[in-house]
C-alpha positions as a Markdown table, in Angstrom:
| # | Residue | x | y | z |
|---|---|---|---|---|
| 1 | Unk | -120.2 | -38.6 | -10.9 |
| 2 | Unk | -117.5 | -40.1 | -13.2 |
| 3 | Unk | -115.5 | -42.4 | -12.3 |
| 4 | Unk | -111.6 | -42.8 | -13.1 |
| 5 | Unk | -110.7 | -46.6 | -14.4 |
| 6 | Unk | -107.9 | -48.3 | -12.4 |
| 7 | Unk | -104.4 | -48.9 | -14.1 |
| 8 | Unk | -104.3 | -52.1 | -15.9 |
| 9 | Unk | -101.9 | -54.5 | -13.8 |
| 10 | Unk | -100.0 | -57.5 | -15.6 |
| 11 | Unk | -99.7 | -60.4 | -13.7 |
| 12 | Unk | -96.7 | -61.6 | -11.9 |
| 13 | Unk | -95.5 | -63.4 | -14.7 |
| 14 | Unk | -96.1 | -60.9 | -17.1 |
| 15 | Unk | -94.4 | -58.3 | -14.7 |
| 16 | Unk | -91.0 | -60.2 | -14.7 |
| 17 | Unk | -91.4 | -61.1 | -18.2 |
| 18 | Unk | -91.5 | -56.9 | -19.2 |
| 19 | Unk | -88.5 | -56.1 | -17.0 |
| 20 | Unk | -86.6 | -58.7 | -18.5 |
| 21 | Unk | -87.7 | -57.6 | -22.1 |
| 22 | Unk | -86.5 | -54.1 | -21.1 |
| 23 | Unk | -83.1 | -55.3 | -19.7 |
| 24 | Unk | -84.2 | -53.5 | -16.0 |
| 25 | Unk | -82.9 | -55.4 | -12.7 |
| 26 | Unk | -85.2 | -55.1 | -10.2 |
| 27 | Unk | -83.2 | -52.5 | -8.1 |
| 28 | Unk | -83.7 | -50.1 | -11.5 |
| 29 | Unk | -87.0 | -50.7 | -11.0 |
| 30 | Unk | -87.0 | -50.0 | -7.0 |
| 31 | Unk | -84.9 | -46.9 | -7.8 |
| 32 | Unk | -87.5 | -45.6 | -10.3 |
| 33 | Unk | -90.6 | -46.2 | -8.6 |
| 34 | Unk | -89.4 | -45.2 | -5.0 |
| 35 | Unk | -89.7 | -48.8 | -3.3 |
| 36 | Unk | -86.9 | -51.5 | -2.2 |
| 37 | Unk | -85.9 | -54.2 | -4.0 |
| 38 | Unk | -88.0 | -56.5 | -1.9 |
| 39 | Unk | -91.0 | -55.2 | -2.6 |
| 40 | Unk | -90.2 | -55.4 | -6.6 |
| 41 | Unk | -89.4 | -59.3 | -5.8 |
| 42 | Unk | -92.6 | -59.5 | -3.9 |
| 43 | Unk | -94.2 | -57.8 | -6.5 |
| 44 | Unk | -93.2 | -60.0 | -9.3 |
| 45 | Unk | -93.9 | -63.4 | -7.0 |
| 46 | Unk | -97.6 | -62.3 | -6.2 |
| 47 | Unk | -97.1 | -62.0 | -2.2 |
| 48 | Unk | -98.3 | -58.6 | -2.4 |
| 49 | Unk | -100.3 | -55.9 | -5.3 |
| 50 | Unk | -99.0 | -52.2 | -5.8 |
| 51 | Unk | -101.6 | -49.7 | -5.3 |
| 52 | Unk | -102.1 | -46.2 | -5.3 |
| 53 | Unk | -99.1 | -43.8 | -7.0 |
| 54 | Unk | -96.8 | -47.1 | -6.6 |
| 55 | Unk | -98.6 | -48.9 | -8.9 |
| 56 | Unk | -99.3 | -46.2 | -11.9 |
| 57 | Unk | -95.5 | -45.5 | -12.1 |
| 58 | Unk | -95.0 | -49.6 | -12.1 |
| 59 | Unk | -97.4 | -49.5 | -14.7 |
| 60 | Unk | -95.8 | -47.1 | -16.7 |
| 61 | Unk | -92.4 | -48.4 | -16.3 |
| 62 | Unk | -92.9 | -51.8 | -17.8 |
| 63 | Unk | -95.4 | -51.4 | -20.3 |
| 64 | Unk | -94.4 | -47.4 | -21.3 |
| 65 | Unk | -97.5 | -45.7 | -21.4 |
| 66 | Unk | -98.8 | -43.0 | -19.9 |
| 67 | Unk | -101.9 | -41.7 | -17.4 |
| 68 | Unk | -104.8 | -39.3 | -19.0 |
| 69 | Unk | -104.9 | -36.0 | -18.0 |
| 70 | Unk | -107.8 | -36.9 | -16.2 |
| 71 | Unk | -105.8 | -38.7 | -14.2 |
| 72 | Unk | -103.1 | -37.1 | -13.2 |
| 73 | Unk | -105.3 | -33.8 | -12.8 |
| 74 | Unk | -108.3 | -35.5 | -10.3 |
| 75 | Unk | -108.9 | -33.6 | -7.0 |
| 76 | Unk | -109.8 | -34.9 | -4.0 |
| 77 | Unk | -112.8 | -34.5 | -1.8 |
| 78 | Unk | -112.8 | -36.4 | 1.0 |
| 79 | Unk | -109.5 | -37.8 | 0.8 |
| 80 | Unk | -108.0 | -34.6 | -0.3 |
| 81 | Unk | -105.1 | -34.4 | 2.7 |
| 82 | Unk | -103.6 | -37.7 | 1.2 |
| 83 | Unk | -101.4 | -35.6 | -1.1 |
| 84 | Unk | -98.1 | -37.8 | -1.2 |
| 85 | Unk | -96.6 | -41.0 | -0.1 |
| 86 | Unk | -96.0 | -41.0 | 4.5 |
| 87 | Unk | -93.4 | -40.8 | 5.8 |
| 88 | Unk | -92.4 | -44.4 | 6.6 |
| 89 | Unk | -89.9 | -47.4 | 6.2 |
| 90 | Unk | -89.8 | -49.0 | 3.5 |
| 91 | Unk | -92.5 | -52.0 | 2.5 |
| 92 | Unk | -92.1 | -54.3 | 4.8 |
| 93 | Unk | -92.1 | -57.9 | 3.9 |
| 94 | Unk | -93.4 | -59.4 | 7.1 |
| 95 | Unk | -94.6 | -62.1 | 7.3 |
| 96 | Unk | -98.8 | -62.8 | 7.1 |
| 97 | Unk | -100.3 | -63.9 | 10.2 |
| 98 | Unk | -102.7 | -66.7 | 10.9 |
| 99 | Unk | -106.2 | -65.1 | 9.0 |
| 100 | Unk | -108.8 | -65.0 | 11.7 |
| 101 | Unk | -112.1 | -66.3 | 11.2 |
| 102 | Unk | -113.8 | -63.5 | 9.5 |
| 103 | Unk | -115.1 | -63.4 | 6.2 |
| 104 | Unk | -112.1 | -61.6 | 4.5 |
| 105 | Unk | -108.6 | -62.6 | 5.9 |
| 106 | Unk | -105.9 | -60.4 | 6.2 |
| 107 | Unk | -103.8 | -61.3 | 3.1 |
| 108 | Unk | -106.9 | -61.0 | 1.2 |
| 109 | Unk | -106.6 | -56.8 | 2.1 |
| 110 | Unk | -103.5 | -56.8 | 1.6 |
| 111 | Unk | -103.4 | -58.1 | -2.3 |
| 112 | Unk | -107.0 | -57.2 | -3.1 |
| 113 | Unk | -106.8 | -54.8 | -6.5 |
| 114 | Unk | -107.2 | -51.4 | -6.2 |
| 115 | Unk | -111.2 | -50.5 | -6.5 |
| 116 | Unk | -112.3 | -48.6 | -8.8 |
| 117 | Unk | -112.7 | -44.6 | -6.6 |
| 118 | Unk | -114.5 | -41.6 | -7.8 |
| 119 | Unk | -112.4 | -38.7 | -8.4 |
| 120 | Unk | -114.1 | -36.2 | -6.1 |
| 121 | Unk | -113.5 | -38.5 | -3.4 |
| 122 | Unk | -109.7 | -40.2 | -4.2 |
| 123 | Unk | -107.2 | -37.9 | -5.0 |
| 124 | Unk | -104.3 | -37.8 | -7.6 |
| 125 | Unk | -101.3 | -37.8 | -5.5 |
| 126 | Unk | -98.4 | -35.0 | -6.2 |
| 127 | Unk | -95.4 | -35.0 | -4.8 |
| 128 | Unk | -94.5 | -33.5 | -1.6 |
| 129 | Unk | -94.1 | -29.8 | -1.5 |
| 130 | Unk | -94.6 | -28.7 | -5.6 |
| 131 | Unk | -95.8 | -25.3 | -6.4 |
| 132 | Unk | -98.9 | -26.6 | -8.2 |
| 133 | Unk | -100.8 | -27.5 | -4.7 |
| 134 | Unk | -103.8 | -25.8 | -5.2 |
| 135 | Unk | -107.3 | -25.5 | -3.2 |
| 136 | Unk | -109.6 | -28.9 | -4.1 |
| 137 | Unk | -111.1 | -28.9 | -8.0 |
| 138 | Unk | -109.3 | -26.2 | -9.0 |
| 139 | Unk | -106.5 | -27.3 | -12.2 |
| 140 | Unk | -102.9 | -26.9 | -11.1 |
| 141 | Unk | -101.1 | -23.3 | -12.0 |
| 142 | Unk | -98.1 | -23.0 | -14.3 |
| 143 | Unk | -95.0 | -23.5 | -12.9 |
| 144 | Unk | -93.3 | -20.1 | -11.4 |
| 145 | Unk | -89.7 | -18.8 | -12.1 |
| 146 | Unk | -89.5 | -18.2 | -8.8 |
| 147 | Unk | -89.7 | -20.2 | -6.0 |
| 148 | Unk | -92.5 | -20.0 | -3.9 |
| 149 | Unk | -92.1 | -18.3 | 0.3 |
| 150 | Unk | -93.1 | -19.9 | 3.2 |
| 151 | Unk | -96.3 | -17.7 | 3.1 |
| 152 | Unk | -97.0 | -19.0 | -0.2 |
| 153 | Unk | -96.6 | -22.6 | 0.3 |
| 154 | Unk | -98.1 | -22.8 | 3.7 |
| 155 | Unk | -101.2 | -21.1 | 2.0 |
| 156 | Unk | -101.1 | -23.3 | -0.8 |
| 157 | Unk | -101.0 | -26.3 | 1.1 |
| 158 | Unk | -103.7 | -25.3 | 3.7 |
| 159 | Unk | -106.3 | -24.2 | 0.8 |
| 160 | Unk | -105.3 | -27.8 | -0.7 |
| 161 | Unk | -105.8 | -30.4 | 2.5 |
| 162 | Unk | -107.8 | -28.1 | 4.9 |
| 163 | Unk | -111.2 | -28.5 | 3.6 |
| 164 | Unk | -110.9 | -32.2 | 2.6 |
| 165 | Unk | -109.2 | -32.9 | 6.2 |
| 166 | Unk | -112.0 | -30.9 | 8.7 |
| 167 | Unk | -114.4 | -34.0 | 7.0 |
| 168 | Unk | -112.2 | -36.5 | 8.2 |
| 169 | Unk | -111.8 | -35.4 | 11.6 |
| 170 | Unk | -115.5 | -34.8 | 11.4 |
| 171 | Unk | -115.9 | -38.5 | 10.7 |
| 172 | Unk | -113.3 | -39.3 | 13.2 |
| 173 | Unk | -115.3 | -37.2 | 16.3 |
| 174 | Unk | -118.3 | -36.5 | 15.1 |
| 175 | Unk | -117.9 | -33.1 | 16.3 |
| 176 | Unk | -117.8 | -30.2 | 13.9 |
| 177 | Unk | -115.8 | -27.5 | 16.1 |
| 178 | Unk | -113.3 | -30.5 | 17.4 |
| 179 | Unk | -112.8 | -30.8 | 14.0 |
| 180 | Unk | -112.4 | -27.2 | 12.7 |
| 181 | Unk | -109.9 | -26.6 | 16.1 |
| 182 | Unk | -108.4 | -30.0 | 15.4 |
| 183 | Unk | -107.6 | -28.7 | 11.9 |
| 184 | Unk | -106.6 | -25.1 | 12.8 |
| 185 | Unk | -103.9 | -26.3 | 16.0 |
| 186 | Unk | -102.5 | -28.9 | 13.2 |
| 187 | Unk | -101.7 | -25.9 | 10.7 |
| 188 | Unk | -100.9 | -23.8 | 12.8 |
| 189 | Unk | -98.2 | -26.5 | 14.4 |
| 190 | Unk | -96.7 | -27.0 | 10.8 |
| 191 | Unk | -96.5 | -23.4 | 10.7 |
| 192 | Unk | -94.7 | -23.3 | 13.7 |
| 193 | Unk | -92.1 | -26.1 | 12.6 |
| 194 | Unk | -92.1 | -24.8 | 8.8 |
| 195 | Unk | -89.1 | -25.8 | 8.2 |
| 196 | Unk | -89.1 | -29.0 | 9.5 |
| 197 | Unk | -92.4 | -29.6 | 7.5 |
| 198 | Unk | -91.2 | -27.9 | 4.7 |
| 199 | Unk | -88.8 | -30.8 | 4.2 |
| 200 | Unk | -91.5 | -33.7 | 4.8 |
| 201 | Unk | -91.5 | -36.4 | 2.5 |
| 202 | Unk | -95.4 | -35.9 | 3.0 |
| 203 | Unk | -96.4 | -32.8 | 4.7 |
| 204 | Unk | -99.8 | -33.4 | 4.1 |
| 205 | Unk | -99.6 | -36.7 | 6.0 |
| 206 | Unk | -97.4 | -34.5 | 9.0 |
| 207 | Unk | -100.4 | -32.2 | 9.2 |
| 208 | Unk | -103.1 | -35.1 | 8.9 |
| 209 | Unk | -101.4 | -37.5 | 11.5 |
| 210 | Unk | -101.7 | -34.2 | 14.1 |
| 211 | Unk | -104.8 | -33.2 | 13.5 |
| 212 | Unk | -106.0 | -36.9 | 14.5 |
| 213 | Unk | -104.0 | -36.9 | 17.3 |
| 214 | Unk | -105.5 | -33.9 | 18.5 |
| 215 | Unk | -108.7 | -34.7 | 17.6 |
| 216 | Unk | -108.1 | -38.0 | 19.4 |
| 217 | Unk | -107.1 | -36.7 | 23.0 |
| 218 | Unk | -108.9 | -37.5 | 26.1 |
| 219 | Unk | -108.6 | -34.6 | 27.6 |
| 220 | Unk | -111.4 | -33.2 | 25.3 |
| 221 | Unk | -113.9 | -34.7 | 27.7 |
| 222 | Unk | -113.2 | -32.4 | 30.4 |
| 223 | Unk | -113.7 | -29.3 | 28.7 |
| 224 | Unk | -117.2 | -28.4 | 29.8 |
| 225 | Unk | -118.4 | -27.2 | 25.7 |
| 226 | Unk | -117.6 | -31.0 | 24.8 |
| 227 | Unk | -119.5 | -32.8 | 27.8 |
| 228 | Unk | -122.9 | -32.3 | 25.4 |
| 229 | Unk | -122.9 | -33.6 | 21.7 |
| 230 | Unk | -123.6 | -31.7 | 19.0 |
| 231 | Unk | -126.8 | -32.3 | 16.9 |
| 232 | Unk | -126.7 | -35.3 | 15.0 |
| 233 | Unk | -126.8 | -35.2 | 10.4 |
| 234 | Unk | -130.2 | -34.7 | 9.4 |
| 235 | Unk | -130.4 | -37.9 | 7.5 |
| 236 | Unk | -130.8 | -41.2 | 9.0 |
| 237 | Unk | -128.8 | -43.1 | 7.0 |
| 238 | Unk | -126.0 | -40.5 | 8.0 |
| 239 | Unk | -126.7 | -40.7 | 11.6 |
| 240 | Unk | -126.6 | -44.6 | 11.6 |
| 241 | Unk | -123.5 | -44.7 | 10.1 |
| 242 | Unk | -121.6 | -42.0 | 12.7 |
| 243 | Unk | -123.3 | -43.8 | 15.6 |
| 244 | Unk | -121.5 | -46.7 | 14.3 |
| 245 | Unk | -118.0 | -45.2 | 13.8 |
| 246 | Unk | -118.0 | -43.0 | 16.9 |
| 247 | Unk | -119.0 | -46.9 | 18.9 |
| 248 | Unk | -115.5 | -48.4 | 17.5 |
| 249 | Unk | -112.5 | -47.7 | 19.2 |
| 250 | Unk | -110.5 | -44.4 | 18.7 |
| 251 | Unk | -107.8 | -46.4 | 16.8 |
| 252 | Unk | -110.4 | -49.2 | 15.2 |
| 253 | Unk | -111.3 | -46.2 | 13.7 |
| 254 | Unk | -108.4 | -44.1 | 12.8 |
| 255 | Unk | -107.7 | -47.1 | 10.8 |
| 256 | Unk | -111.0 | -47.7 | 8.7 |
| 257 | Unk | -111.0 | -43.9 | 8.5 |
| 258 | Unk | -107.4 | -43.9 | 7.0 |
| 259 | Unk | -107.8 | -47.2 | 4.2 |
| 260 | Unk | -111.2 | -46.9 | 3.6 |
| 261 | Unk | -112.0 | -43.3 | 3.5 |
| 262 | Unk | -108.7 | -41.7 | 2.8 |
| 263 | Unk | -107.6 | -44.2 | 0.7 |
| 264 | Unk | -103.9 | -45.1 | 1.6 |
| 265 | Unk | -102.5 | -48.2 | 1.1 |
| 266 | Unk | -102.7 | -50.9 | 4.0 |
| 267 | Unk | -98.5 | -50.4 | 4.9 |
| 268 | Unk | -98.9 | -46.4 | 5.0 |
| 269 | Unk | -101.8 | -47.6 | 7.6 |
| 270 | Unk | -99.6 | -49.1 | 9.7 |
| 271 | Unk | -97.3 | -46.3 | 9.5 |
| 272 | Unk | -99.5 | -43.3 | 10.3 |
| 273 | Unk | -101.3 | -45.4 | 12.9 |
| 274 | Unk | -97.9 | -46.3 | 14.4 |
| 275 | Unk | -98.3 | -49.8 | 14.0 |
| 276 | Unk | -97.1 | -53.4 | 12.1 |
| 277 | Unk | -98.8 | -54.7 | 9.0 |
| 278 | Unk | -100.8 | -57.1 | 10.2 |
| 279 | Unk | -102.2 | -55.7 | 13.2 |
| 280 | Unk | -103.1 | -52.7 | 10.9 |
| 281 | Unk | -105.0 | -55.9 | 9.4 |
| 282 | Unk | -106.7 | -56.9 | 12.0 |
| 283 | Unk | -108.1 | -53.5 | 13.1 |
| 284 | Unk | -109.1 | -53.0 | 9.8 |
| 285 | Unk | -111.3 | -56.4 | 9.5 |
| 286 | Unk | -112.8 | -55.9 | 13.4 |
| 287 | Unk | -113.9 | -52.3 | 12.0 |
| 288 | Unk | -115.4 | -53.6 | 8.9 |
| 289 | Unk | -117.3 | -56.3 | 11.2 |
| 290 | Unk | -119.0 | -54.0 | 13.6 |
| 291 | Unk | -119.9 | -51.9 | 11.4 |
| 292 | Unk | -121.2 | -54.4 | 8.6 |
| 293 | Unk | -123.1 | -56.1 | 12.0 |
| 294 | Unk | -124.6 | -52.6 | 12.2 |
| 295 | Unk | -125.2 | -51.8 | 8.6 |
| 296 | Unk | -125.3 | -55.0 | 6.3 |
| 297 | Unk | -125.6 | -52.9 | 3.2 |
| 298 | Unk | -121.8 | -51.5 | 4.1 |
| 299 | Unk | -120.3 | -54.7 | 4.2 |
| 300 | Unk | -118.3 | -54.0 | 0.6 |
| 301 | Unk | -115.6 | -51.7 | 0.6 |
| 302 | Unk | -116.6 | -49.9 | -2.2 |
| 303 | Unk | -120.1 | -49.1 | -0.9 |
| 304 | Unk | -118.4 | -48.2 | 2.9 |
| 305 | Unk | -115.5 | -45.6 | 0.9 |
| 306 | Unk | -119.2 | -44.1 | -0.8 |
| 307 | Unk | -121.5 | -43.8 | 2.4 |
| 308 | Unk | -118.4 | -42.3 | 4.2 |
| 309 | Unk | -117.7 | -39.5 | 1.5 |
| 310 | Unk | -121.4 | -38.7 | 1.6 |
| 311 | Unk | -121.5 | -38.2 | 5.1 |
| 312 | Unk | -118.4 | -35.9 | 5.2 |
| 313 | Unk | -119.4 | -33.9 | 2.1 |
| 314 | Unk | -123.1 | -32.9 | 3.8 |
| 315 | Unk | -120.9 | -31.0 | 6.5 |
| 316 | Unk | -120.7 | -27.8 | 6.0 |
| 317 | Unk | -117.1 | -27.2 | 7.6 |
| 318 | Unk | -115.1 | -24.1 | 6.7 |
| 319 | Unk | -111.5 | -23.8 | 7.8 |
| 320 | Unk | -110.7 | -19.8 | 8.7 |
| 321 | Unk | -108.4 | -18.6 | 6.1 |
| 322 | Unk | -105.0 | -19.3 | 5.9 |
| 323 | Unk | -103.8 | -15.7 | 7.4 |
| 324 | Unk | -105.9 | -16.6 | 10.5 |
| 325 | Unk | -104.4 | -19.6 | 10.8 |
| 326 | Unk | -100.7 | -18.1 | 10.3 |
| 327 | Unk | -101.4 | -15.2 | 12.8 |
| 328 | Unk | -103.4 | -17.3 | 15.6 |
| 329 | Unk | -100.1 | -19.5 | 15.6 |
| 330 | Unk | -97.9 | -16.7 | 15.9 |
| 331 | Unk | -99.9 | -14.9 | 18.4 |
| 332 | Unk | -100.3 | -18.5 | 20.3 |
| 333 | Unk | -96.7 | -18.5 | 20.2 |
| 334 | Unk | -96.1 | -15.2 | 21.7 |
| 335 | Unk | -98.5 | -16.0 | 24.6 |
| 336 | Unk | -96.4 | -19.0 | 25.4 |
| 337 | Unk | -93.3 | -17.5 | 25.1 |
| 338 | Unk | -94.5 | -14.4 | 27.5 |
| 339 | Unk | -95.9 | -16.7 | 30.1 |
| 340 | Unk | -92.7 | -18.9 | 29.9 |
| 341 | Unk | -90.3 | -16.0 | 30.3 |
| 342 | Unk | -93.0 | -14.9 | 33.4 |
| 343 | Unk | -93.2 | -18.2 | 35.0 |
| 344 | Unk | -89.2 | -18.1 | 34.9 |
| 345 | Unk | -89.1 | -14.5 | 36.5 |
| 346 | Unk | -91.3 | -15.4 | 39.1 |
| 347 | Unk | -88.9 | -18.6 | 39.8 |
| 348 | Unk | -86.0 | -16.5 | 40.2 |
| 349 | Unk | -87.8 | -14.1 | 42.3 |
| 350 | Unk | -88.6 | -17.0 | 44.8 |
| 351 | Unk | -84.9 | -18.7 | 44.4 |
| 352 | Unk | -83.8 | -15.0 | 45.4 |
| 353 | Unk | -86.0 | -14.1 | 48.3 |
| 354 | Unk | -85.2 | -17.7 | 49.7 |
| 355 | Unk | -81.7 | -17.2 | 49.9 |
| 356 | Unk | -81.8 | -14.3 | 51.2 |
| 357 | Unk | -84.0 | -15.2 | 54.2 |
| 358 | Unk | -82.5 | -18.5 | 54.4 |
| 359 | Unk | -80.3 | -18.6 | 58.2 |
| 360 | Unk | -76.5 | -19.0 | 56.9 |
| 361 | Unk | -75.1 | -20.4 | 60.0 |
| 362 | Unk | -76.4 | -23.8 | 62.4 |
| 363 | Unk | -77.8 | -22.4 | 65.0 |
| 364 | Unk | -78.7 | -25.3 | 68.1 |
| 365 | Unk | -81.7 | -25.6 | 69.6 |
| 366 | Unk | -82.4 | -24.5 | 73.0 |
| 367 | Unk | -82.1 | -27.8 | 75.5 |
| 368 | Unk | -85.7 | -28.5 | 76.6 |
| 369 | Unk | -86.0 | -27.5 | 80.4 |
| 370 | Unk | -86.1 | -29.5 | 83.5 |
| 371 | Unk | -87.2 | -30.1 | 86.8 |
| 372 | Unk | -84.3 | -29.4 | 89.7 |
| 373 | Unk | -85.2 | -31.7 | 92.8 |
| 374 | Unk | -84.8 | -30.9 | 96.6 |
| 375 | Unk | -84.8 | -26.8 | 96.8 |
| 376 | Unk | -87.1 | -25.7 | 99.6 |
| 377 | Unk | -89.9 | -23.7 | 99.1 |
| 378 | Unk | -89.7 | -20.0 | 99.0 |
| 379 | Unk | -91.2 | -18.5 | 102.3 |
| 380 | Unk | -93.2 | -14.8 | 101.9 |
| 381 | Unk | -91.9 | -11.9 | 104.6 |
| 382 | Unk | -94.1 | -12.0 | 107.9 |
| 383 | Unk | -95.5 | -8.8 | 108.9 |
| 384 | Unk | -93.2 | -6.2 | 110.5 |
| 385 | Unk | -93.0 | -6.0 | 114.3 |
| 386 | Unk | -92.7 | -2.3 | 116.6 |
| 387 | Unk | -89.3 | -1.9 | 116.2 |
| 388 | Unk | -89.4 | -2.7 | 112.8 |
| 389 | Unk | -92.1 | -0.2 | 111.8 |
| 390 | Unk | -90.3 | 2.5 | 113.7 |
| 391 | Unk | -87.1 | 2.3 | 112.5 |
| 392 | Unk | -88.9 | 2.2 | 108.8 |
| 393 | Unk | -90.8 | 5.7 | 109.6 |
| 394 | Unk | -87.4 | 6.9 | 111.0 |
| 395 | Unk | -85.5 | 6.5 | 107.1 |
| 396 | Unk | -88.6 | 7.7 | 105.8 |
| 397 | Unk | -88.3 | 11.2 | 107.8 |
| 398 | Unk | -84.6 | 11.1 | 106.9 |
| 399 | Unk | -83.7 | 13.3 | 103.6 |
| 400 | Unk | -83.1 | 11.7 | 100.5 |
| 401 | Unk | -79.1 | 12.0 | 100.8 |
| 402 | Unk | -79.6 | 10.1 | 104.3 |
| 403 | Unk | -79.1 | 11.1 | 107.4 |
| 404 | Unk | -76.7 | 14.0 | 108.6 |
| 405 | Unk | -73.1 | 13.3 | 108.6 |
| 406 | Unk | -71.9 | 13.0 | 112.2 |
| 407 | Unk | -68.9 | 15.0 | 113.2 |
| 408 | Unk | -67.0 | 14.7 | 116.3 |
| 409 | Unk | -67.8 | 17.9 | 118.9 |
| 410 | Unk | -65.0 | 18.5 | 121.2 |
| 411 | Unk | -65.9 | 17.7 | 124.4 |
């Protein structure tokens, strides 16, 4: 494989010296490049190196000339979801901490040059949202009159990050139907908030960042297809090296994943990973100690950004196409919005049956009883004497109207 050669950088000195022979203050030069006017002073003092897209258009500002065509037209492989600049503040000029005692300190990342990476593997960043994102290797189309749908552009950007990004969730798992899901709910969330991702600085970095997310979640555990692990690559050199990210911690590894395989710059690290500078830094150094501790032959970056390209590029992960995507979000969306508008019929079923069998006045409670004191014992009828039982046969003989009404006889 070929490999692209890095931008020629002047120094610091040289860097003022070409803005000042071009009569550019250093907030033309923020405005053009797309950075504040700190960094161009941090630039120019040697605190910190511009890398990536940054530094090509620095480049080209102050000494006028121009990329290949090789350059600009490079697709990615691995790294192919790193499409434009994240959404983030601007460079931050915090300051370094104390280096810890490894072998490489954090300032050290931070200003190291930008190594030399192989084409299929670091991409040529575009800028957010252009009609020439295509599908990976494949040279950009001419522009169109008109402008592109929401169909178009969705498909255009899922053809363009979707392989390259099921490999990095692949790295960051180690699970090849996490990662196809992971990559399939992330699409089909930015097709659900197109417009919002539409106008993304970065909407490859909007879909990236949630893909990881739900890669990362660990509520995966529970589900009973992901209690077993998935065979293992085939090589062992492979299988050593996923043994030793999937040991790291979830965000220890997020962070290699994103600098060392991806490719952004150590500040966009912090960004996506929600986190400063320097302890971006730090994750990034404990990372590259466990797993040079593991593998001594990975302990150079270069050689790490190689092995972990390799390993993703063996996998044979293929996104569903982009229709599938679009219509299992739709239809995802329709089962939602059914169940919601059930779960809210039933609730006003319930409200409605309670207030109708709700009482609507107080009634008391009945006084509990109690025990009256001092009333004699009821006594049961004796049996009935003679007289008695005569004079009950008589009113029995008697008719039912009683007996005869007496009338006076004269006498």
């Amino acid at each position: 494989m070929t490999r692209t050669p890095a931008t020629p950088l002047p120094s610091p000195k040289e860097r003022r010296r070409l803005r000042e022979a071009k009569s550019l203050s250093q907030d033309d030069v923020a405005a053009a490049v797309g950075v504040t006017r700190a960094t161009v002073r941090s630039w120019e003092n040697g605190r910190t190196t511009p890398r990536g897209h940054k530094r090509d258009a620095y480049v080209r500002l102050l000494t006028g000339t121009e990329m290949t065509a090789h350059q600009e037209n490079s697709a990615p492989a691995l790294v192919g979801a790193a499409t434009g600049p994240v959404q983030a503040s601007p460079d931050r000029a915090e300051p370094a901490p104390e280096p810890p005692p490894e072998t490489q300190s954090t300032s050290e990342i931070a200003h190291e040059p930008e190594p030399e990476r192989d084409p299929e593997l670091r991409p040529a960043r575009r800028p957010a949202l252009q009609p020439a994102l295509q599908p990976e290797l494949q040279p950009p189309l001419e522009p169109l009159s008109a402008p592109l749908t929401p169909d178009q552009a969705f498909d255009a950007l899922y053809a363009f990050c979707a392989p390259a990004l099921a490999r990095q969730t692949y790295l960051l798992t180690g699970r090849r139907e996490l990662a196809r899901e992971s990559v399939e709910r992330a699409f089909q969330l930015a097709w659900h908030r197109w417009p919002e991702v539409a106008l993304d600085r970065d909407p490859a970095g909007w879909v990236r960042a949630t893909a990881y997310e739900f890669a990362l979640s660990p509520w995966h555990r529970l589900r009973p297809r992901h209690r077993n692990p998935e065979p293992p690559p085939t090589a062992p050199a492979d299988r050593a090296l996923l043994d030793v990210l999937l040991t790291l911690p979830p965000v220890y590894r997020r962070t290699l994943l994103l600098y060392d395989g991806v490719g952004l710059d150590l500040p966009e690290t912090a960004a996506e990973t929600e986190a400063s500078t320097p302890a971006a830094a730090n994750r990034l150094l404990r990372a590259r100690e466990a797993v040079a501790a593991r593998l001594p032959e990975l302990a150079v970056p270069e050689e790490l950004h190689r092995r972990l390209a390799q390993v993703a590029s063996t996998q044979r992960l293929r996104p569903a196409r982009p229709t599938m995507v679009r219509w299992g979000g739709e239809q995802r969306a329709r089962h939602w919005t059914s169940a919601a508008i059930a779960f809210t019929v039933v609730l006003i079923g319930v409200t409605t049956l309670t207030l109708r069998t709700a009482p609507d006045h107080y009634e008391p409670p009945l006084a509990p009883g109690a025990t009256v004191q001092g009333v004699p014992p009821r006594v049961a009828p004796g049996p009935l004497s003679a007289e008695e039982l005569a004079l009950r046969a008589k009113l029995k003989s008697e008719t039912v109207s009683g007996p005869e009404r007496l009338v006076p006889e004269p006498g």
